[in-house]
N, C-alpha and C positions, 0 to 999 in steps of 0.2 A: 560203540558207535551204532546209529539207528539204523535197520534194516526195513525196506519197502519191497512191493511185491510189483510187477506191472507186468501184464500179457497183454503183446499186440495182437490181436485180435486175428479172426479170418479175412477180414475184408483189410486191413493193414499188411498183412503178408501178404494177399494176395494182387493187391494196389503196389505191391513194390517201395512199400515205406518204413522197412524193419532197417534201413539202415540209414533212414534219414533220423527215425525217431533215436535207435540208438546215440548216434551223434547230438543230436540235443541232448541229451540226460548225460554223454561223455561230459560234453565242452564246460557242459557248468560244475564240473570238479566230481561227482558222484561215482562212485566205484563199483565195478560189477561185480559182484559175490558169484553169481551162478548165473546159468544161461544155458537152454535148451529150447531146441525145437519140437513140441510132442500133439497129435491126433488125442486132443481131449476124452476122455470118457465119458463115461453117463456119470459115474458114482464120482467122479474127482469133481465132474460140473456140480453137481448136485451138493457138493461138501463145502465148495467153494462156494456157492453163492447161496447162504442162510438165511433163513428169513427171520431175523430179528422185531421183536416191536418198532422199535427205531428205525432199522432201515423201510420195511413195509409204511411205517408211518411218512420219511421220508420220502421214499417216490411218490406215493399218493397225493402229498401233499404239494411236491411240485409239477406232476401232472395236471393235477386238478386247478393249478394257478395259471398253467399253458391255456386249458381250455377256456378259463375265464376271460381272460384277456382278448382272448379270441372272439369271446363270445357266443362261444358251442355249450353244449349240455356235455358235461363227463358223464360219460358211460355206466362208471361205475359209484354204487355208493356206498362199498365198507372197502376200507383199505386192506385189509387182508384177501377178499376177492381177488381187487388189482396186485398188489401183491404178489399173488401165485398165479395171475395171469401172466406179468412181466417175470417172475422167474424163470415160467415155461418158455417162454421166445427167447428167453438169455443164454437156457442152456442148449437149447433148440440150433441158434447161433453159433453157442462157443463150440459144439460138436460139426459140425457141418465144413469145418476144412482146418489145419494146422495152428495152433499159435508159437509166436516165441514168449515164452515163457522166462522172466531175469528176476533177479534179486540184486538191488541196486542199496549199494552202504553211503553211509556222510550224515553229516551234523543235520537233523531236523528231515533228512530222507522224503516221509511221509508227507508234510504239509510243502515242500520244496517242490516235487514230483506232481501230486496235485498242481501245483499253481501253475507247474510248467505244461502239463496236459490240459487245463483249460475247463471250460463248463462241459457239462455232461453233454448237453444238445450243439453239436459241433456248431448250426445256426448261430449260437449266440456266444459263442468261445469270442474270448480275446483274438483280435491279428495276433500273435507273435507266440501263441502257444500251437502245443499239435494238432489240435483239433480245430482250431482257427484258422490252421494255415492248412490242411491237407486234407481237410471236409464239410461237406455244406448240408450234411442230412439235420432234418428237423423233424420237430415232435410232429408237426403235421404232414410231414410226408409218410414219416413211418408210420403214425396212426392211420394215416390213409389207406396204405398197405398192407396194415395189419400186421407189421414186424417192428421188432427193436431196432432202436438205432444205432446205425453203420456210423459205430462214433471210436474207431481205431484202438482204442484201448483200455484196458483197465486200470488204475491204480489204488494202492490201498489206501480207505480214506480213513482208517486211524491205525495207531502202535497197535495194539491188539489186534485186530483184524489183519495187521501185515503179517504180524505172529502164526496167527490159526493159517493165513492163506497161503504162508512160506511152508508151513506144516505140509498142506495138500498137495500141493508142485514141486517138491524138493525134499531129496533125503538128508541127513547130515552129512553125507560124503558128499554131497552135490555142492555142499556150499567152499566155499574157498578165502583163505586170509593170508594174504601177500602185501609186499610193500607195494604201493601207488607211489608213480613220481610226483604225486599234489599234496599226497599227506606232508611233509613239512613245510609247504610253502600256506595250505589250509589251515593247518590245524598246531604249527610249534609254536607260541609264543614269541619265542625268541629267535624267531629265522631272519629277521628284516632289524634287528639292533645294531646300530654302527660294529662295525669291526675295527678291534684294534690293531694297530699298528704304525 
């Protein structure tokens, strides 16, 4: 079964929504491997958020589509600058007050979890995801500010990466495999075939 990685963030803990969010990620059947509350480090933030080609390629390139639409000049023009500009406010962030930290199991985890947490810029999240319903921060408020956005959470956004970042948050005693009352009504084939008699 796939395993995903999600830390509500400081401003989600401390906004009072670690048990709203929970309960979303419960209701739609996904199962909690592990769960802890931990005061981030420097070297755990730092492991945790890599700077891959891809990902640096990634944010720059949707930052830089923010500011177009807008009509502003980006700031930046090599994506590795930005890059480890936004890494720094990330970790900057994640250290600055408590996260819950889970490991959430079920069929497709990963791309399910994303959909349910919504667009990265809580402004343009769907209603009905987390970040749609319990946040209005935007690229230009925080670029205004000069800080990352107050966008409640993280989730892994591929198998690998949920991998490496279960790694980081969690030992192998940390994780846990018990029955869920949804595994066979989820996942038996054969739970819902006439009965005889």
């Amino acid at each position: 079964m796939e395993r995903t990685l999600i830390l509500i963030k400081p401003d989600g803990v401390e906004r009072g929504h670690v048990g709203d969010i929970l309960s979303r990620l419960e209701k739609v059947g996904l199962k909690i491997a592990g769960m802890k509350m931990v005061w981030p480090k420097r070297d755990d933030v730092d492991r945790h958020y890599t700077l891959t080609d891809e990902w640096v390629q990634g944010v720059f390139a949707k930052a830089k589509q923010k500011y177009d639409a807008l009509g502003q000049a980006f700031p930046y023009s090599e994506a590795k600058e930005y890059g480890a500009a936004i890494k720094a406010g990330l970790m900057e962030f994640l250290q600055s007050g408590p996260v819950v930290a889970m490991v959430l199991e079920g069929e497709q985890s990963v791309a399910l979890v994303r959909k349910l947490v919504g667009a990265t810029e809580p402004a343009s999240a769907a209603p009905g995801t987390i970040r749609g319903d319990f946040s209005l921060d935007s690229y230009a408020l925080s670029n205004g500010q000069n800080r990352p956005l107050r966008n409640l959470i993280h989730a892994s956004g591929t198998v690998e990466e949920a991998r490496n970042e279960i790694a980081v948050w969690f030992a192998a005693d940390e994780l846990h495999d018990y029955p869920h009352s949804l595994t066979n009504i989820l996942y038996d084939p054969l739970h819902f075939t006439p009965k005889k008699g």
